[in-house]
C-alpha positions in Angstrom: -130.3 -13.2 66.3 -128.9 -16.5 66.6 -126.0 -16.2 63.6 -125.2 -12.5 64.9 -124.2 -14.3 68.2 -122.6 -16.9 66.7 -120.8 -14.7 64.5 -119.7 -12.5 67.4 -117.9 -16.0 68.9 -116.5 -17.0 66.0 -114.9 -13.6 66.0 -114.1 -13.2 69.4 -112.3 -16.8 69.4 -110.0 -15.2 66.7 -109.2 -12.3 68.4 -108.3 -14.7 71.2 -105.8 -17.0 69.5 -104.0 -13.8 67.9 -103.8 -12.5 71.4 -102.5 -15.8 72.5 -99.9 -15.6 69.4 -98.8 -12.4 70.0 -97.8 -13.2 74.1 -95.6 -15.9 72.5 -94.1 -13.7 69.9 -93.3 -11.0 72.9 -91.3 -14.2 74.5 -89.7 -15.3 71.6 -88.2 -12.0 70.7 -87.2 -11.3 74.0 -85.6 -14.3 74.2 -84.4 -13.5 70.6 -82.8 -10.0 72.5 -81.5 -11.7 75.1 -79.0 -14.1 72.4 -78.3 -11.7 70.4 -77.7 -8.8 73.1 -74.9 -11.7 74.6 -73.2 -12.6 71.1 -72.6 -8.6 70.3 -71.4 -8.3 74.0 -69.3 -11.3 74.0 -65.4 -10.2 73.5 -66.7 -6.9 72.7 -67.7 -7.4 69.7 -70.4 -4.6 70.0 -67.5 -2.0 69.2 -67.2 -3.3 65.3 -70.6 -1.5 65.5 -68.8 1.7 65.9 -65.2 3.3 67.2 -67.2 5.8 69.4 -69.0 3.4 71.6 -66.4 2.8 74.6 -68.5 -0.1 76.0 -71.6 -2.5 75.9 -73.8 0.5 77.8 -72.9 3.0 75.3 -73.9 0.2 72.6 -77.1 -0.2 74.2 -77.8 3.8 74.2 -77.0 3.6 70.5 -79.6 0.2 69.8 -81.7 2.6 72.1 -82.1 -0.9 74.6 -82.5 0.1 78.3 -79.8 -1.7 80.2 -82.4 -3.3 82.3 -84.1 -4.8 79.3 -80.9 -5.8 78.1 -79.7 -7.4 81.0 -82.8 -8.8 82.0 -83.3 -10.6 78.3 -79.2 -11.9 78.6 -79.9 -13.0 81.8 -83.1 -15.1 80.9 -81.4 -16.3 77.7 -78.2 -17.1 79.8 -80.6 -19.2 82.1 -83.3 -20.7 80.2 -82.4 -20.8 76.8 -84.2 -20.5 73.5 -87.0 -23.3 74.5 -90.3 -23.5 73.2 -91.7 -24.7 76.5 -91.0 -21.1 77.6 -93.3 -19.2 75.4 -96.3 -19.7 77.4 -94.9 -17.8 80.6 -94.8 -14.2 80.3 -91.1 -12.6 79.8 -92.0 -10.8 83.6 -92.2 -14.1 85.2 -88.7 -15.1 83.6 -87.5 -12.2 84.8 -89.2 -12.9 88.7 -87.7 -16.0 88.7 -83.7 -15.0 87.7 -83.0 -14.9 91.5 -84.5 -17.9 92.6 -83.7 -20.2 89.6 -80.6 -22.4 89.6 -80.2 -25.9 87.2 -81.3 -28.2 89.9 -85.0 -26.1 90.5 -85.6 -24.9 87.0 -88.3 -26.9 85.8 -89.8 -26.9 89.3 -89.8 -23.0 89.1 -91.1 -23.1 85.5 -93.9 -25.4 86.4 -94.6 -22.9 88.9 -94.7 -19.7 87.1 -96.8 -21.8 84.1 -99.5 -22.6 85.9 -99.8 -20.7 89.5 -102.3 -17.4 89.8 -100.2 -13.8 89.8 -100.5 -14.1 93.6 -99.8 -18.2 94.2 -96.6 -16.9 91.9 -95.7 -13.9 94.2 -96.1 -15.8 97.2 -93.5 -18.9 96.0 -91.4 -16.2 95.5 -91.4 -14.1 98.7 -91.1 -17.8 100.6 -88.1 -18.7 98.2 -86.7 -15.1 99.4 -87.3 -15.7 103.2 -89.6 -13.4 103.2 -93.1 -14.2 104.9 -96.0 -15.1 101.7 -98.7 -12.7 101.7 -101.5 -15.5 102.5 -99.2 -16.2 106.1 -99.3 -14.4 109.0 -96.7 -13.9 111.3 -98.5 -12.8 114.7 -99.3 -15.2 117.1 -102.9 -13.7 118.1 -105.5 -15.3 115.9 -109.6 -15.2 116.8 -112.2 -17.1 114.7 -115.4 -15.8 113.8 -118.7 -17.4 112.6 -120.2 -15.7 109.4 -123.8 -16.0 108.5 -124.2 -15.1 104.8 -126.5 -15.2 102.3 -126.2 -17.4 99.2 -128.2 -15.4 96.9 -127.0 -12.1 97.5 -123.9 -12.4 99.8 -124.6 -10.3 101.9 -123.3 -10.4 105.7 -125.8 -11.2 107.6 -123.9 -12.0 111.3 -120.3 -12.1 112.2 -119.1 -13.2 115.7 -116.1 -13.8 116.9 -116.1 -17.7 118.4 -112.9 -18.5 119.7 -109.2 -16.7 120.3 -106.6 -18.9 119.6 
């Protein structure tokens, strides 16, 4: 019984670092896209590719690269650059940052979306925005309550409101 479960670690740690190796492959390349993607665009050199495409979207209809993606992936390249410190932050959290970033906050920002929680990372970006964080309330009216719980179960066992503030 003991080697099966072992066995079933040693496997499940594998799995594990291929997964971890694969989310830095899907940065790479997309940081791959987003060079590449700006060199064929760059003094239109997309239309070598062919006399029929009239501009960079009709290039990207013909690579069969949404124009989001693509512009997204330039964008990101344009910012960030082809770094190795970026692979451990997903290519949506690039993305999320693009309007926040400048030179003087970027490694601030990818500090930020490194190591925060999805919602710690949503809520550094609605502040940045000017919009209110989700964990921030903008009323004025707040009560306080007293919860009796149990630490075995969790269940509620009272909750009274103590004071209105």
């Amino acid at each position: 019984m003991e080697k099966s479960l072992q066995k079933k670690a040693d496997e499940i740690f594998e799995i594990v670092q291929r997964i971890k190796g694969y989310k830095t492959n899907i940065v790479k390349q997309f940081l791959m896209l987003g060079k590449d993607l700006l060199w064929a665009k760059k003094d239109g050199r997309y239309s070598a590719y062919g006399s029929h495409l009239n501009s960079f979207n009709d290039f990207l209809k013909e690579v069969k690269v949404p124009k989001s993606t693509a512009y997204h992936a330039i964008n990101v390249y344009t910012l960030f650059g082809m770094s190795n410190a970026l692979y451990d932050i997903s290519e949506r959290r690039l993305i999320r940052l693009l309007p926040v970033v400048n030179k003087e906050n970027k490694e601030e920002w990818l500090e930020k979306a490194r190591e925060y929680t999805d919602d710690a990372f949503e809520d550094e970006l609605r502040e940045a925005r000017g919009v209110i964080p989700t964990d921030i309330c903008a009323h004025d009216h707040i009560c306080h309550y007293a919860l009796a719980k149990c630490e075995d179960c969790g269940k509620v066992l009272e909750y009274n409101k103590i004071k209105e503030v």
